[in-house]
N, C-alpha and C positions, 0 to 999 in steps of 0.2 A: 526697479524701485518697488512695486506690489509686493513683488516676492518678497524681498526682504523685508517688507513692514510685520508679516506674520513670525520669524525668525526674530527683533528686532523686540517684541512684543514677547518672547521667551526670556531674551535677555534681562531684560527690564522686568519683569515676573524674579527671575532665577535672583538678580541684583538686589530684590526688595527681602528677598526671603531670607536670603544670605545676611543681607545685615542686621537684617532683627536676630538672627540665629546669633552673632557675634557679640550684637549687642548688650544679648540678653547672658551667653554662654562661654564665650570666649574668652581669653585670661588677658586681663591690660599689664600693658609691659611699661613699667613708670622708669623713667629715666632720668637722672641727677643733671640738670645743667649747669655750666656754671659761663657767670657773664664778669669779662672784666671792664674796670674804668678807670679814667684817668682821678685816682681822690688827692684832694687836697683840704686845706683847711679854708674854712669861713672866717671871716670878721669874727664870728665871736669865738674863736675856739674849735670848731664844731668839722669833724671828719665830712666831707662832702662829694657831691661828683656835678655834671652836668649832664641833661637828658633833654634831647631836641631842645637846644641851647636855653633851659631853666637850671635855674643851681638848686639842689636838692640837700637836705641834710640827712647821713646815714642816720638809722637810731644806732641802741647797743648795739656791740658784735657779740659774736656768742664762737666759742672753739668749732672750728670744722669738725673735731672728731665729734662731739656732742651734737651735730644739728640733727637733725631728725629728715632733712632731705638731701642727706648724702646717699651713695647711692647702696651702701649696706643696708641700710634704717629700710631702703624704699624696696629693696628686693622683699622684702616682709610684709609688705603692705599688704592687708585684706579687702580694704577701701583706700576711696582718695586721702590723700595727705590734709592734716588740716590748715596746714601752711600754703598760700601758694606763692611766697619767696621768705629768704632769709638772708641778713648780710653775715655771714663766716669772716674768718682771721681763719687763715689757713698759712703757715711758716710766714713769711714776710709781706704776704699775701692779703687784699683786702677782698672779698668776692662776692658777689648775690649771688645767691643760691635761687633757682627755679626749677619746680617737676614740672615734668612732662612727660605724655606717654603715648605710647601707640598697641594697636592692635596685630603686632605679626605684619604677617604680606596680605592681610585682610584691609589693610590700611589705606591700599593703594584702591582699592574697589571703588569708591564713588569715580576717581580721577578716570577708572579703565572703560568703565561702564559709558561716561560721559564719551570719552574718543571713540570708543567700537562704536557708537549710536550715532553718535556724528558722522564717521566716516561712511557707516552702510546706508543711516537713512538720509544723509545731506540735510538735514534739520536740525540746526544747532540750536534753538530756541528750545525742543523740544527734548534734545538729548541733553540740553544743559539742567533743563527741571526733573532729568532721570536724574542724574546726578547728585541733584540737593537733594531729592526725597529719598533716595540710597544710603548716602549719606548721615539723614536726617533720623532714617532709621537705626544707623549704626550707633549715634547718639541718645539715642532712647528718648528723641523730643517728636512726639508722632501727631502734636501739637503742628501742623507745617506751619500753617499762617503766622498764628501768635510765639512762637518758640524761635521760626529760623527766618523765615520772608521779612517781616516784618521790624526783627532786630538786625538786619542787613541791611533793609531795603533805609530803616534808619538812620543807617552807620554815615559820617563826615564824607566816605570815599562816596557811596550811591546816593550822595543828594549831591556833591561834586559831580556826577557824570549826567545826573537828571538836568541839571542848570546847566552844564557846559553843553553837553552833544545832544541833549534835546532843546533848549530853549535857545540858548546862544546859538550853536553849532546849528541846526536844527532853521531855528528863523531868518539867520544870514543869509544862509543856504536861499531859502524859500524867499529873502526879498531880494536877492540877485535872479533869481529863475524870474521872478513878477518883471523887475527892473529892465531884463538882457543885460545886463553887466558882465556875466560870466559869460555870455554866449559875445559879446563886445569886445571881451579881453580876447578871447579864442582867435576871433578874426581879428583883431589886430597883429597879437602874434601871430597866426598866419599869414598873413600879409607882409611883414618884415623881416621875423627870427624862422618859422619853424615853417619847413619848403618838403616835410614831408613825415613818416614814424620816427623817423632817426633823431631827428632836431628835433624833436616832439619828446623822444626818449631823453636826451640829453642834456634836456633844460630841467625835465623833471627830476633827472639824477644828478643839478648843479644846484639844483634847489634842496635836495636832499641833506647835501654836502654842507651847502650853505644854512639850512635851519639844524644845528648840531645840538640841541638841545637836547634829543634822543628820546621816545618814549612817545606819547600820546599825543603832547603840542607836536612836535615834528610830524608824525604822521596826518594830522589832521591839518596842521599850512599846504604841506606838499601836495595831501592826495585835491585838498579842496581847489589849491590854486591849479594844479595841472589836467584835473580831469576834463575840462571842456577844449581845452586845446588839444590835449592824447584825442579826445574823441571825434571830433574835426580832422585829424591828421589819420586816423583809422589804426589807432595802435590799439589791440588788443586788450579786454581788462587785466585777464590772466599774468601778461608785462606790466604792464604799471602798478599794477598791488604789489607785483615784486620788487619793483626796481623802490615806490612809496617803503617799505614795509624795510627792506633788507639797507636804507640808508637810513633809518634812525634810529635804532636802539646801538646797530654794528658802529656807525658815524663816532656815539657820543663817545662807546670804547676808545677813541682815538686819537678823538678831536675834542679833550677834556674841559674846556673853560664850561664849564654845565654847573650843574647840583650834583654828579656824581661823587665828586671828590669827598665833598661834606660830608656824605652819607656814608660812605664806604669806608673812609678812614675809623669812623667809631665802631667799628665791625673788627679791626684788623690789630687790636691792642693785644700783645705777646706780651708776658710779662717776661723780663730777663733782654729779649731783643733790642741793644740800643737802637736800632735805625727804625726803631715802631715806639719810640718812646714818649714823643709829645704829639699834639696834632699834626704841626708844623713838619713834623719826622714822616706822617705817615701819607701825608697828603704830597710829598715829597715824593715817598715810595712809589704811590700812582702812579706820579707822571711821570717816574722813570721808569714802569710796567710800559708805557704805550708802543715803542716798538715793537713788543712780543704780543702783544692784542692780534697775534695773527688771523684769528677768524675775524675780526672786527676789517682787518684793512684786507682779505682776503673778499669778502661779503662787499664790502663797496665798489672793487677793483670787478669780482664778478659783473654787479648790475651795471659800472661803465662798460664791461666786454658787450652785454646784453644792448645798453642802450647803441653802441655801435653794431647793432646788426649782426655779430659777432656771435652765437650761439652754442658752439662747441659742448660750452659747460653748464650748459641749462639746462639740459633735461630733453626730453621725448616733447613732455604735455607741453611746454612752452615753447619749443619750437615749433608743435602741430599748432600751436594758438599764435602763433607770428603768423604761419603760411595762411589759415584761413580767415585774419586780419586781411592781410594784404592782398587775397584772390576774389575775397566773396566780401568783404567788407563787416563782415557779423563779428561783433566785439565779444560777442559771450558764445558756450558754447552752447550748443541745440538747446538740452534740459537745464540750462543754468537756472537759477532762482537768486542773480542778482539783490544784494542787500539795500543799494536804494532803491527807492520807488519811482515811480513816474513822473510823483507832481517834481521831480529833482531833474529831471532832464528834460534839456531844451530850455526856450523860453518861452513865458508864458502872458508878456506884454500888453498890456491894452492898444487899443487900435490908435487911439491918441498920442502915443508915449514914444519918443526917441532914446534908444540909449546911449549910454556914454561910458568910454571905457574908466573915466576916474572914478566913477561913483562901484567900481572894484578895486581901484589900485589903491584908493586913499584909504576904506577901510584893512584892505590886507597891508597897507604902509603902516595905521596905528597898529596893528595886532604884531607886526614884528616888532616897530621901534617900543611898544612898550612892552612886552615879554622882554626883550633884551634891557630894558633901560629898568625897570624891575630886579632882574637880577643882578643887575652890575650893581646896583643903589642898597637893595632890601637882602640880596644873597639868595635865592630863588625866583625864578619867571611867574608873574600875577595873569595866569593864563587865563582864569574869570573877568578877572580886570583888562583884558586885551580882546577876548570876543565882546563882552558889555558894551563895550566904546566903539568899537567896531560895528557893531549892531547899530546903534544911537545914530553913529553915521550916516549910513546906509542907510538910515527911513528919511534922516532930516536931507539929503541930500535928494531922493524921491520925491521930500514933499517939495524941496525948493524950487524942483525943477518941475514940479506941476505936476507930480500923480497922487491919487486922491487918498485919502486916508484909508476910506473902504477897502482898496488895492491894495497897500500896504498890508492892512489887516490880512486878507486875504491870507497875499505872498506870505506872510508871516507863520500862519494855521496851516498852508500848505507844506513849507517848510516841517511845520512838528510831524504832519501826517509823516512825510518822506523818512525821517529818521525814527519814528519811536520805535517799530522792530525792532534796527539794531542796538537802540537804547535799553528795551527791555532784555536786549542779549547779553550787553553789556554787565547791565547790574545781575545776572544771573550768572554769570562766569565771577562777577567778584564773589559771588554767596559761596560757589561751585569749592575757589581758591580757598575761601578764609574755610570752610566745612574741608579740604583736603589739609590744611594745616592742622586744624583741633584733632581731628582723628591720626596725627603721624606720620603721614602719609613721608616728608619727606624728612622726617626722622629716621623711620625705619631706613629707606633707602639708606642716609650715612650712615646707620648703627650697620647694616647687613655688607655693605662695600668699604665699608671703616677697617677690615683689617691691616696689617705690617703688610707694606709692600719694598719692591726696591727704588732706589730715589728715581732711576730713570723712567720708572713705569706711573710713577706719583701725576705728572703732570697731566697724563692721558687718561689716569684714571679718575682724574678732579674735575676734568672738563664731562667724562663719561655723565658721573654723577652729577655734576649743576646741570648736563642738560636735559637726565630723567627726574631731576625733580623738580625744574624748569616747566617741561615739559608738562606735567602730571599736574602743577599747580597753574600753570597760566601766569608766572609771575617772573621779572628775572631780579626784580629788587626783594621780593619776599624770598626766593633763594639764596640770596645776597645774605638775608639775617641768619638764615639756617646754615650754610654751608663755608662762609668763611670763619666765624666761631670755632670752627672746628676742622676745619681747612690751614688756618696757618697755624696753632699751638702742632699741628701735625707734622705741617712740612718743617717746622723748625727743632721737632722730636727726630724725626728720619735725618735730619740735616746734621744734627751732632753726634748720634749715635753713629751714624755712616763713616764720619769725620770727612763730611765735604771738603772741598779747600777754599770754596767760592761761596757758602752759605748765602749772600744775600742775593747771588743771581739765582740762585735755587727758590728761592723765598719767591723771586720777583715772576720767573716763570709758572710757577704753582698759583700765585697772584693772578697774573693772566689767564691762566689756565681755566679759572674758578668764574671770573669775571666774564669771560668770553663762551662757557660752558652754557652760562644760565640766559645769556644772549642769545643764545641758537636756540633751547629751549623756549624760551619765553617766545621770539619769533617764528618758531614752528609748530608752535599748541595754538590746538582749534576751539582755544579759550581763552585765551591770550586776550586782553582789553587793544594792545598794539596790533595784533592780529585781524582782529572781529573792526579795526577802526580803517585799516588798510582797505581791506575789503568794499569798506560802505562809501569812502569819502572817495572810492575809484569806481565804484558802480560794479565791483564783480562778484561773483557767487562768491560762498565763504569758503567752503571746499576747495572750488578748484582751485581758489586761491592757496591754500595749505596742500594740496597735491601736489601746484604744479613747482613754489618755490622751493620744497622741500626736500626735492635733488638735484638744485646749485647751493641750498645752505649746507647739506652734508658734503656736495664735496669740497667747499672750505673745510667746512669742523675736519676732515681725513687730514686736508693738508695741513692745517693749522695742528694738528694733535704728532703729525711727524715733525713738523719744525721745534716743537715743542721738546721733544725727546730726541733729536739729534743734537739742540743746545741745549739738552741738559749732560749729553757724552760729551760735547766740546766744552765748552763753558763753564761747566761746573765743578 
C-alpha cells in the first residue's frame, strides 16, 4: 500500500499535466448528433414531440443541408458552434440537431486515471477527486470549487443522494442500530428461517429477486435488510455485496414491470422500422428482448449457484472469502477499509430499551408497499417518499414504546456519521460521470468501434462497447442515452444491407445485447452509485467488492456474448 502511494502520486502529477496539455493544445473533434422523436401535432396546429412526458412545441425547421450543425459545417469548426441544437427536415425526416465533441482517446483520461488510483491505492474517495480535478483540467475550468464541485454538488441527482443515502438512508440506519431492531430482526430470522451462510445467502438473493426495481432502490432494501442476518449467520461481506449488487440492475433486465421500459423505449426510435414506431411498438420490443437478457438471467442464476454454496464460477477472491468466513469468522479481509462505519454495526441500545422485531419490519413494510404502490399509481417508485415515512416510523414507534428523544436524536446523528463517506463518494462519482460524458469519453469509444462489421459479430461487439463505456462512466442508464441512439439506426443499417431474413430478431438481439452490455459495466465500475451502494449498505471494502465480483460478472458477459452470436447464425 506505501509503495504504491508514491507511484500513485506520478500518476496523478502525469494526469493533471496531461490535461491541461489537451485542454489547452489538443484539437476538439465535434460531432453532428442527431436525436429522433415521436412529432405530432398540437391543438393549435403546431409540429410537437414529448420530452419526459411534457409536450413541447418545435420552432421553424430549417433544411438539413443548410444547418450549420451537420457534420460538414462542423468538421470546419475553429470554435464552439453557436448553436447548441437545431430542429432539421432532413427527406421525410423531422430531427434535432446536437454537437458534441470529444478529445481523441484523450477523452477517456479522467475515467482511467480514476480506476488505475482506485484499484492500486483502495481509496475511492480519493481517486474519485483525481478524477474530477483531471478532468476539470481538461475542461479548462481550473476554478474547482465554483466551476465543477459546486455545479454538481447543486445538480437534482446530488441533492437526491444527499437526502436519500445520508439523511434518510443514513438516519434509519442509525435509529435501528439506537433501537436493536436490525440486530431483532437478525435473531429472529435466525431463530426460524436462516440455520446457517447458505439460508443466510438465499433469502438475501430472494430478496434480490423479489425488490426487481433495479438500480439504487434495490440495492439499498436488499443490502439494508440482509446485512444483520448475513452478519449473524458469518457470511462473508465480499458474498453478499455480490449476491446485493449482481440482483439488481442484472434482475430488472429481466423482470421488466420497473421504469426501465419508459425510459428505454424513447432511446430506441428508428425511423423507417415499423415495429419501433409508436411507444406502445417499442415498449413491446422490450419485453420481447427479455429472453435474450442473457447476462441479466446468467448474473442472477450465478449468485443463486453462489448463494447454494456452489462456487465453481466465482472466482479465486470469493471463494478464498467464503473459506475464511466459515473457518475464522472474519467477514472482511485483514486490510479491508470496509464503507460503513462502526456507529452502523451492532446495536447500540440504552440499558432501559427492549427491542422489537416490528419496529424493523413495519418501516421496511412502508418503504416497499409504497415504492411499489408509487409506481403502479404515478409510473415511477417515490423512493424519497418511502425512506421519509419509513424514517417517521421508526422514531414514532421508539417514542411510543418509551425511548427518549435525546436517543433518538442521537441514533439518528450516529446514523449520518456512518454513511457520509460513502455519501461524499457517491456524489463525487456522479461529478466523475457527468465530467466523463462533457469531455466524450463515451463518444469517442462509439465513433472509434463504430466501424462495418458483420451482423454475427454486431451483437458481441455492442455488449464490448456498453460495457467500456459503462464502465468508464459509472452509469448503465447514461449509456443507455449514448449507445442505443446509435446502436439500433445501426443494427437495422447492417440488417438490410446484409438482407437478413429475420431482421426483427436481429434488432432484438443487438437490443439485448446493448442493454445487458452497459449492466455489466455499470456493475463492475468502481464508480458506479449501484456499486459504491452495494458495498456500504453490506459493510464491505469497496474494492474487494469490485475484484472479487468481477470474475463471475465476466464470465456471464463470455457466456451471454456466445449465446448471443450463436442465435444470431441460428435465428437470424
Amino acid at each position: 500500500m506505501t509503495k504504491s502511494k508514491p507511484l500513485a502520486l506520478l500518476i496523478f502529477l502525469f494526469g493533471v499535466f496531461t490535461a491541461i496539455y489537451v485542454g489547452q493544445g489538443a484539437g476538439v473533434h465535434w460531432v453532428e448528433q442527431q436525436y429522433s422523436y415521436d412529432i405530432h401535432k398540437s391543438d393549435s396546429g403546431q409540429l410537437s414531440y414529448y420530452f419526459k412526458g411534457e409536450q413541447r412545441d418545435i420552432p421553424d425547421l430549417v433544411p438539413y443541408e443548410s444547418s450549420p450543425l451537420r457534420q460538414s459545417n462542423l468538421d470546419e469548426l475553429q470554435a464552439a458552434p453557436k448553436l447548441s441544437q437545431q430542429w432539421v427536415q432532413k427527406a421525410e425526416q423531422v430531427l434535432l440537431l446536437k454537437p458534441a465533441f470529444h478529445f481523441g482517446a484523450w477523452s477517456l483520461l479522467p475515467a482511467v486515471i480514476t480506476i488505475v488510483l482506485c484499484l492500486m491505492t483502495r481509496e475511492p474517495l480519493t481517486a474519485l477527486l483525481a478524477g474530477v480535478i483531471v478532468g476539470a483540467m481538461m475542461l479548462g475550468r481550473y476554478d474547482l470549487t465554483d466551476k465543477v464541485l459546486v455545479p454538481n454538488l447543486a445538480s437534482e441527482s446530488a441533492a437526491a443522494i444527499l437526502l436519500l443515502y445520508l439523511w434518510l438512508l443514513g438516519g434509519l440506519l442509525g435509529i435501528w442500530s439506537k433501537t436493536g431492531a436490525a440486530l431483532a430482526f437478525a435473531n429472529f430470522m435466525t431463530k426460524h428461517f436462516v440455520k446457517g451462510p447458505r439460508s443466510a445467502k438465499l433469502i438475501a438473493w430472494l430478496m434480490g429477486v423479489l425488490f426487481f426495481q433495479g438500480g439504487t432502490m434495490s440495492t439499498v432494501l436488499v443490502g439494508t435488510t440482509v446485512r444483520p442476518l448475513a452478519d449473524k449467520a458469518k457470511v462473508s461481506h465480499e458474498e453478499m455485496s455480490y449476491i446485493v449488487d449482481s440482483t439488481a440492475s442484472p434482475i430488472a433486465s429481466v423482470i421488466t414491470f420497473n421504469a426501465w421500459p419508459a425510459y428505454v423505449q424513447a432511446l430506441i426510435f428508428v425511423p423507417g422500422v415499423s415495429f419501433l414506431a409508436t411507444e406502445a411498438d417499442r415498449i413491446s420490443f422490450f419485453f420481447s428482448s427479455v429472453p435474450f437478457s442473457f447476462y441479466g438471467i446468467l448474473a442472477v442464476l450465478g449468485t443463486l449457484l453462489l448463494s447454494l454454496n456452489i462456487t465453481h464460477f466465482s472466482g479465486e477472491r470469493i471463494r478464498a472469502a467464503h473459506i475464511r468466513a466459515a473457518k475464522t469468522g472474519q467477514l472482511d479481509a485483514e486490510n479491508a477499509r470496509p464503507l460503513s462505519a462502526k456507529e452502523l454495526q451492532g446495536a447500540d441500545s440504552p440499558d432501559y430499551y427492549t427491542a422489537n422485531i416490528w419496529e424493523f419490519l413495519l418501516p421496511l413494510a412502508s418503504i416497499i408497499g409504497i415504492a411499489i404502490g408509487t409506481f403502479y399509481f404515478l409510473g415511477s417508485p417515490k423512493v424519497n417518499w418511502a425512506f421519509a415515512i419509513a424514517l417517521v416510523i421508526a422514531a414514532f414507534m421508539a417514542m411510543a414504546r418509551g425511548m427518549a428523544l435525546e436517543d433518538i436524536i442521537e441514533g439518528f446523528g450516529n446514523g449520518l456519521k456512518g454513511v457520509v463517506v460513502a455519501s461524499v463518494i457517491l456524489m463525487l462519482a456522479i461529478t466523475i460521470g457527468s465530467i466523463s460524458k462533457e469531455v466524450g469519453g463515451g463518444l469517442y469509444l462509439t465513433q472509434l468501434l463504430g466501424e462495418q462489421v458483420q451482423f454475427w459479430m454486431l451483437p458481441c461487439f455492442l455488449m464490448v462497447l456498453t460495457m467500456l463505456i459503462a464502465f468508464s462512466t459509472g452509469t448503465s442508464w447514461g449509456t443507455y442515452a449514448i449507445a442505443f441512439p446509435l446502436a439500433m439506426p445501426l443494427a437495422w443499417s447492417i440488417a438490410e444491407m446484409q438482407h437478413l431474413a429475420d431482421p426483427y430478431m436481429f434488432m432484438t438481439l443487438c437490443f439485448a445485447a446493448v442493454l445487458n452490455g452497459s449492466v455489466y459495466g455499470d456493475q463492475c465500475s468502481p464508480i458506479s452509485d449501484t456499486t459504491i451502494l452495494s458495498a456500504m449498505t453490506t459493510g464491505c471494502d469497496l474494492m474487494d467488492h469490485v475484484k472479487s465480483q468481477l470474475v463471475p460478472a465476466t464470465f456471464a458477459a463470455i457466456a451471454a456474448m456466445l449465446l448471443w452470436t450463436g442465435c444470431a447464425f441460428v435465428l437470424v
